[in-house]
PATIVEX-466702 format. One record per atom (N, C-alpha, C, O): atom name; x, y, z. Coordinates in steps of 0.2 Angstrom, whole numbers, plus 5000, padded with zeros to 4 digits. Layout:
REM PATIVEX-466702
@at: CA x: X y: Y z: Z
...
//
This chain:
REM PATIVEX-466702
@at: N x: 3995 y: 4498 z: 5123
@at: CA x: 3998 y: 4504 z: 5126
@at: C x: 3995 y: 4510 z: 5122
@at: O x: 3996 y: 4511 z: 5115
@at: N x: 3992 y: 4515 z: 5127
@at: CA x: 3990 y: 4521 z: 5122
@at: C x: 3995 y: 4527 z: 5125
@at: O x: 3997 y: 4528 z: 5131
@at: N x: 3998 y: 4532 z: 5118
@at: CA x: 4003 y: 4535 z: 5120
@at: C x: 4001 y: 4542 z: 5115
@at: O x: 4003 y: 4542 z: 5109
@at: N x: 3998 y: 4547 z: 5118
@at: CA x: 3996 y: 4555 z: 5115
@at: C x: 4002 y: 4558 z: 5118
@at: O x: 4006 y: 4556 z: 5122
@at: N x: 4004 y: 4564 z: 5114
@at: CA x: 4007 y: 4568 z: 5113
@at: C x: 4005 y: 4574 z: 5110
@at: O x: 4004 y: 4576 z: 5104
@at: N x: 4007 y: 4579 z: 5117
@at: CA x: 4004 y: 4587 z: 5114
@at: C x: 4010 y: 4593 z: 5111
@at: O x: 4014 y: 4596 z: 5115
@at: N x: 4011 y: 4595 z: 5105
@at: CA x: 4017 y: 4598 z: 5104
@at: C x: 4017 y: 4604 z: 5100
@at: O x: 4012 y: 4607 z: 5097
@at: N x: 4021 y: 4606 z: 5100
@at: CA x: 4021 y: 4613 z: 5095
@at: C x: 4027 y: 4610 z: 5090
@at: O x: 4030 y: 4604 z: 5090
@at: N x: 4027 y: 4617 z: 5086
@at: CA x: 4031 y: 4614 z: 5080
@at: C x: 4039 y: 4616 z: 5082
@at: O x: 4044 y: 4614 z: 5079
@at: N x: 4039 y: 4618 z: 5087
@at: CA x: 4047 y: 4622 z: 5088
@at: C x: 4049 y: 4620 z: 5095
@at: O x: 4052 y: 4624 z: 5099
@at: N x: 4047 y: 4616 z: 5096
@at: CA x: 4048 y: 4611 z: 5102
@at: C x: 4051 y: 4607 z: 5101
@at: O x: 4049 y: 4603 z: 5098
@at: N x: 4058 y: 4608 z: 5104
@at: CA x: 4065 y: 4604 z: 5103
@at: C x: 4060 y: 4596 z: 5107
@at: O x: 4058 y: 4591 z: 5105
@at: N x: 4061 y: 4598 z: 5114
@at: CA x: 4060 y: 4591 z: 5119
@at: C x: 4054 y: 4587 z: 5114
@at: O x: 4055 y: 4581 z: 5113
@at: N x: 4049 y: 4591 z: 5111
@at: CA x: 4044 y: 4585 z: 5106
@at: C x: 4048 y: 4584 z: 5102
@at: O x: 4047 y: 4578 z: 5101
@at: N x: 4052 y: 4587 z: 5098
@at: CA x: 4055 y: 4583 z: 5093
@at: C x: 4060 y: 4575 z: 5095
@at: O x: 4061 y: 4570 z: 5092
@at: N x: 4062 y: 4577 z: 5101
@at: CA x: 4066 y: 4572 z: 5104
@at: C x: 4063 y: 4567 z: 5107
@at: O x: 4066 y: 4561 z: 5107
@at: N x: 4056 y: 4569 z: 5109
@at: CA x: 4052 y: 4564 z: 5111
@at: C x: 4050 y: 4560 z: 5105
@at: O x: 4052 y: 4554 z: 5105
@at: N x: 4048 y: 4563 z: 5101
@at: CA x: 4044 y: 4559 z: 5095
@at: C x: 4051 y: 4557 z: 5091
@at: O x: 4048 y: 4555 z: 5086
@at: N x: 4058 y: 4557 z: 5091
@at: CA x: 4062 y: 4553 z: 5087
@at: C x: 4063 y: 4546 z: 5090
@at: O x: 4063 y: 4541 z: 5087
@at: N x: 4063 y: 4546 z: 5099
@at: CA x: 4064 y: 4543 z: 5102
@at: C x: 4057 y: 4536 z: 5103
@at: O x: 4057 y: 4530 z: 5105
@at: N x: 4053 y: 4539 z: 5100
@at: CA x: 4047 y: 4533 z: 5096
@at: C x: 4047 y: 4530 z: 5093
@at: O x: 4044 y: 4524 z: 5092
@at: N x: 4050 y: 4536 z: 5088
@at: CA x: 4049 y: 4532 z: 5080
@at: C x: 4055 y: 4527 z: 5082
@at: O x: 4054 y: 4522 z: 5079
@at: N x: 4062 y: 4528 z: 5085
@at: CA x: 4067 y: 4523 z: 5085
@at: C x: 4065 y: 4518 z: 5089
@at: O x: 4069 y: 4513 z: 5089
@at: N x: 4059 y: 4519 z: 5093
@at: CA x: 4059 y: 4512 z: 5096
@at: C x: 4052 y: 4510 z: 5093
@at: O x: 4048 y: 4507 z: 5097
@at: N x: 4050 y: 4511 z: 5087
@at: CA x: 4042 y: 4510 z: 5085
@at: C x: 4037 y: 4509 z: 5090
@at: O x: 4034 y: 4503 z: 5091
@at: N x: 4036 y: 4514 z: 5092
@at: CA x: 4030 y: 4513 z: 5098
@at: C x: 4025 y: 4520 z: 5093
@at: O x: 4027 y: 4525 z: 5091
@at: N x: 4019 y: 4517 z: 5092
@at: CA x: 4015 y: 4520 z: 5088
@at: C x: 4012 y: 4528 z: 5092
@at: O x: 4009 y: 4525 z: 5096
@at: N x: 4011 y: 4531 z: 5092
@at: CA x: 4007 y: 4537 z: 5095
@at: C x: 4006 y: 4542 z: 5092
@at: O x: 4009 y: 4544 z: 5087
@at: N x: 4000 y: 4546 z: 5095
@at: CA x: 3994 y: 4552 z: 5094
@at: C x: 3998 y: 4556 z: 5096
@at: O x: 4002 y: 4556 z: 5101
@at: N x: 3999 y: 4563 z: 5090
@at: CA x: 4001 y: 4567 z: 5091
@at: C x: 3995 y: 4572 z: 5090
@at: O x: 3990 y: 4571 z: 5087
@at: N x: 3996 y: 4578 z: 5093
@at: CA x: 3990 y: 4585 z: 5095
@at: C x: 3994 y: 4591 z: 5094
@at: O x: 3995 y: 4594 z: 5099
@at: N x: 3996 y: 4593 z: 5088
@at: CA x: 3999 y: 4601 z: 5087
@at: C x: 3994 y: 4607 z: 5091
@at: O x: 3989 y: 4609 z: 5089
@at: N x: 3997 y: 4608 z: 5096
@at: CA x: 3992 y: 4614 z: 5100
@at: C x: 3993 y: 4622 z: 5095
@at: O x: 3989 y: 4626 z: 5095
@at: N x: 4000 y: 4622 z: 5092
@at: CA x: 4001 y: 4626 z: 5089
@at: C x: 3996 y: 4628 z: 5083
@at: O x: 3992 y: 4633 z: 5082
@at: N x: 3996 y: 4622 z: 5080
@at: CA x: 3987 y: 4623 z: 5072
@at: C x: 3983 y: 4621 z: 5074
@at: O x: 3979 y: 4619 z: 5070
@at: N x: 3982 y: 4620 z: 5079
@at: CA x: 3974 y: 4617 z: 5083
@at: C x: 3974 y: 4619 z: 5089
@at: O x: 3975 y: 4616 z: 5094
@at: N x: 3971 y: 4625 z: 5089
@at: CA x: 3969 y: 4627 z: 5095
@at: C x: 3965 y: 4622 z: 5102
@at: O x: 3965 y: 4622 z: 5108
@at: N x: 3959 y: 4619 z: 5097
@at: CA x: 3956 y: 4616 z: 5102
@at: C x: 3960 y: 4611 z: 5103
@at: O x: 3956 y: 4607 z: 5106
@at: N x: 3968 y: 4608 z: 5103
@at: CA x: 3970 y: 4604 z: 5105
@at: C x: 3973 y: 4607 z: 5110
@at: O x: 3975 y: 4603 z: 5115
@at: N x: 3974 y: 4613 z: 5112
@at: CA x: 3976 y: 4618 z: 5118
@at: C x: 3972 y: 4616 z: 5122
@at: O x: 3973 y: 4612 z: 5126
@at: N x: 3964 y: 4619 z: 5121
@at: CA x: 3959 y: 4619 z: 5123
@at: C x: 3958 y: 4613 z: 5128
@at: O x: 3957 y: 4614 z: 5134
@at: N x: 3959 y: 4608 z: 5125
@at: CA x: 3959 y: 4600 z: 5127
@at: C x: 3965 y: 4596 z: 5132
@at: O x: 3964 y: 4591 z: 5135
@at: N x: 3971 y: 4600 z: 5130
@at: CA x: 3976 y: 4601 z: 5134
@at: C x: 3975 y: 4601 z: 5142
@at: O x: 3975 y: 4596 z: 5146
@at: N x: 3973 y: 4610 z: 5141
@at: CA x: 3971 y: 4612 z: 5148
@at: C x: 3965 y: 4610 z: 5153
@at: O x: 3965 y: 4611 z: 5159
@at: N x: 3961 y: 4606 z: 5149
@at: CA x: 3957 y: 4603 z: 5152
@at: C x: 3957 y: 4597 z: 5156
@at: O x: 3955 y: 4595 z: 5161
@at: N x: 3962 y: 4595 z: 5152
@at: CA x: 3964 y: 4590 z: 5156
@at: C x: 3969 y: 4589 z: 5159
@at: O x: 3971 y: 4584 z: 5162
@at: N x: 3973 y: 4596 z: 5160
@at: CA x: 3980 y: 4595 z: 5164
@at: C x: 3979 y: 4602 z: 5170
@at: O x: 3980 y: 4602 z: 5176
@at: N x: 3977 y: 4607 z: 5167
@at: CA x: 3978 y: 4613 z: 5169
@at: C x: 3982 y: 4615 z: 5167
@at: O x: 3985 y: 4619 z: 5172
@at: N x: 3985 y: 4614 z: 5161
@at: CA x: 3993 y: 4618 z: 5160
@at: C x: 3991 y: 4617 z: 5151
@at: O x: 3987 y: 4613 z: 5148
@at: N x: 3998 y: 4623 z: 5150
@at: CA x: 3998 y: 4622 z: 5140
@at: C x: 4005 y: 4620 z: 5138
@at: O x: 4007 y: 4622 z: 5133
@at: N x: 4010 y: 4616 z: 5143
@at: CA x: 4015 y: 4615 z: 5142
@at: C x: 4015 y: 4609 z: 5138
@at: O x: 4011 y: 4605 z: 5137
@at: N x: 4023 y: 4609 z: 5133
@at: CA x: 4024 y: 4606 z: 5130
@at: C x: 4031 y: 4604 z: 5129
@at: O x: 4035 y: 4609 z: 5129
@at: N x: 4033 y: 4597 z: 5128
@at: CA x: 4027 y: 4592 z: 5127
@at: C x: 4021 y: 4589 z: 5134
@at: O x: 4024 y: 4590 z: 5140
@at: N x: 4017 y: 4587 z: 5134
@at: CA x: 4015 y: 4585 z: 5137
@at: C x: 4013 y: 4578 z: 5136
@at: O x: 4010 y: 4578 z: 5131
@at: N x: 4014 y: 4571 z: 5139
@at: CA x: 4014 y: 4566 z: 5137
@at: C x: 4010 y: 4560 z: 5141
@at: O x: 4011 y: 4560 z: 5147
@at: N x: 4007 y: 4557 z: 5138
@at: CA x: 4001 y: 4552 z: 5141
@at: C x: 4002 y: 4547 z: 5139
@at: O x: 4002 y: 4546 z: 5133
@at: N x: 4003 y: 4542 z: 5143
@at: CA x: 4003 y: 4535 z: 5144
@at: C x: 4001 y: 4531 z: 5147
@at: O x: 4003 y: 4531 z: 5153
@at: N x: 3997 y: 4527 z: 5144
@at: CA x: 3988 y: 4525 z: 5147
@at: C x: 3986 y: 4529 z: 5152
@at: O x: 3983 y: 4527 z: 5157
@at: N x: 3987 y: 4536 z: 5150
@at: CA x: 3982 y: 4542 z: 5156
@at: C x: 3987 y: 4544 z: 5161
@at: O x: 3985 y: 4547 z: 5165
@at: N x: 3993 y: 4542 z: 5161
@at: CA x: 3997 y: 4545 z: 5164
@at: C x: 4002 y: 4549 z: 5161
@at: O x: 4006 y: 4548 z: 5156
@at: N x: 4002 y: 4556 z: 5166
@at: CA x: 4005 y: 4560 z: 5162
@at: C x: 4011 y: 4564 z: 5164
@at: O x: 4012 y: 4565 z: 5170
@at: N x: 4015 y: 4565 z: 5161
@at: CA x: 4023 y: 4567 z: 5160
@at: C x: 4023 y: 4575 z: 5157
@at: O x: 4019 y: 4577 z: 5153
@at: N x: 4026 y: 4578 z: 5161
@at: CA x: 4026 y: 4585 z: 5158
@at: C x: 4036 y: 4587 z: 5155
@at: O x: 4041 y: 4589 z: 5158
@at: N x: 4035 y: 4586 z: 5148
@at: CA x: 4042 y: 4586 z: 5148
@at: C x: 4045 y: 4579 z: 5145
@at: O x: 4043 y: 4574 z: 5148
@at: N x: 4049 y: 4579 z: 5141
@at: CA x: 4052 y: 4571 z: 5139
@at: C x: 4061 y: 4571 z: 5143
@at: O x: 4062 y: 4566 z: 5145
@at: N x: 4066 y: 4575 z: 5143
@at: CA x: 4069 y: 4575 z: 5145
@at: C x: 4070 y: 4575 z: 5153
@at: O x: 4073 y: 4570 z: 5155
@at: N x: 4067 y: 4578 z: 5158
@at: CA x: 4065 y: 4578 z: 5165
@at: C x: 4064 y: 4572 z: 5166
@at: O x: 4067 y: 4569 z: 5171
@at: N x: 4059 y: 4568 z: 5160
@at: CA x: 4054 y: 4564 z: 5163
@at: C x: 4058 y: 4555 z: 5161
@at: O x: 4056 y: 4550 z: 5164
@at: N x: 4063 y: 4556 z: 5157
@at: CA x: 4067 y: 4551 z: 5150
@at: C x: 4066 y: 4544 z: 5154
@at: O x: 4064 y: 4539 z: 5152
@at: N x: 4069 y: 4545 z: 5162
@at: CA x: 4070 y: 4537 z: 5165
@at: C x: 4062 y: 4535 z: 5165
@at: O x: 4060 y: 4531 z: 5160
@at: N x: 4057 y: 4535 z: 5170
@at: CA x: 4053 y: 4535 z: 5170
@at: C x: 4047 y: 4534 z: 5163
@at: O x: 4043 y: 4529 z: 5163
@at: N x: 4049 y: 4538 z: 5158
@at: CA x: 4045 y: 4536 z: 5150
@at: C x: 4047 y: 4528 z: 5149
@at: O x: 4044 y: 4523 z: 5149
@at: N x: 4056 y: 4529 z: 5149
@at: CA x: 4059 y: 4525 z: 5145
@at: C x: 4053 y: 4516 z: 5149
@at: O x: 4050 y: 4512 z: 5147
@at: N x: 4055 y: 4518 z: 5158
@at: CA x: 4052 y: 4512 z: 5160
@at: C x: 4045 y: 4511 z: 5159
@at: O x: 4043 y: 4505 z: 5158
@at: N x: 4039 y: 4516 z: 5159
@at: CA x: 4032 y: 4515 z: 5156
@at: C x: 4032 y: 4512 z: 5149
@at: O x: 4028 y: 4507 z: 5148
@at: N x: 4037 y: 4514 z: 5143
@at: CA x: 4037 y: 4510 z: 5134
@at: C x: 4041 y: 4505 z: 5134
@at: O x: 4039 y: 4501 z: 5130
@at: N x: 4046 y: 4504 z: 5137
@at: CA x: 4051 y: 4499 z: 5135
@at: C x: 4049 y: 4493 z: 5139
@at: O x: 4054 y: 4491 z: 5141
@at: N x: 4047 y: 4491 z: 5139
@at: CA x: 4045 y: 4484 z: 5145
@at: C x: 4043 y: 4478 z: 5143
@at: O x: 4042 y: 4474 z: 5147
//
C-alpha cells in the first residue's frame, strides 16, 4: 500500500490524519507544500488544487481527512 500526503504545518485535518496513521502504523510520505514549494508545484499537477491535506492511496485521491474518514478508514484498514 502506497500512502502520500500533502500538508502544511498548521493544518489541524493533516495532523489528525497523520496521528491517525501513526496509531494504526500504516507507513506513509509526507510532502510539506509549506517548506517545499515544489511540493505545491507537484501538488497541483496532479490534482489541480493546493488543498490540504490531500491524500493518495495507491493514486487514489481524497481531498481532506475528516470529509473523507469513512472511505480512508475502508481503503487502510482492511
Amino acid at each position: 500500500m502506497n500512502v502520500e500526503v500533502f500538508t502544511t504545518p498548521t493544518c489541524e485535518d493533516c495532523r489528525n490524519f497523520k496521528k491517525f496513521l501513526s496509531e494504526h502504523h500504516i507507513p506513509f510520505n509526507e510532502f510539506n507544500i509549506a517548506d517545499h514549494p515544489e511540493h505545491a508545484d507537484t501538488l497541483f499537477n496532479r490534482t489541480g488544487k493546493r488543498l490540504v491535506p490531500t491524500i493518495f492511496i495507491n493514486n487514489q485521491v481524497f481531498f481532506g481527512f475528516v470529509f473523507n474518514r469513512q472511505e480512508i478508514e475502508k481503503q487502510l484498514l482492511v
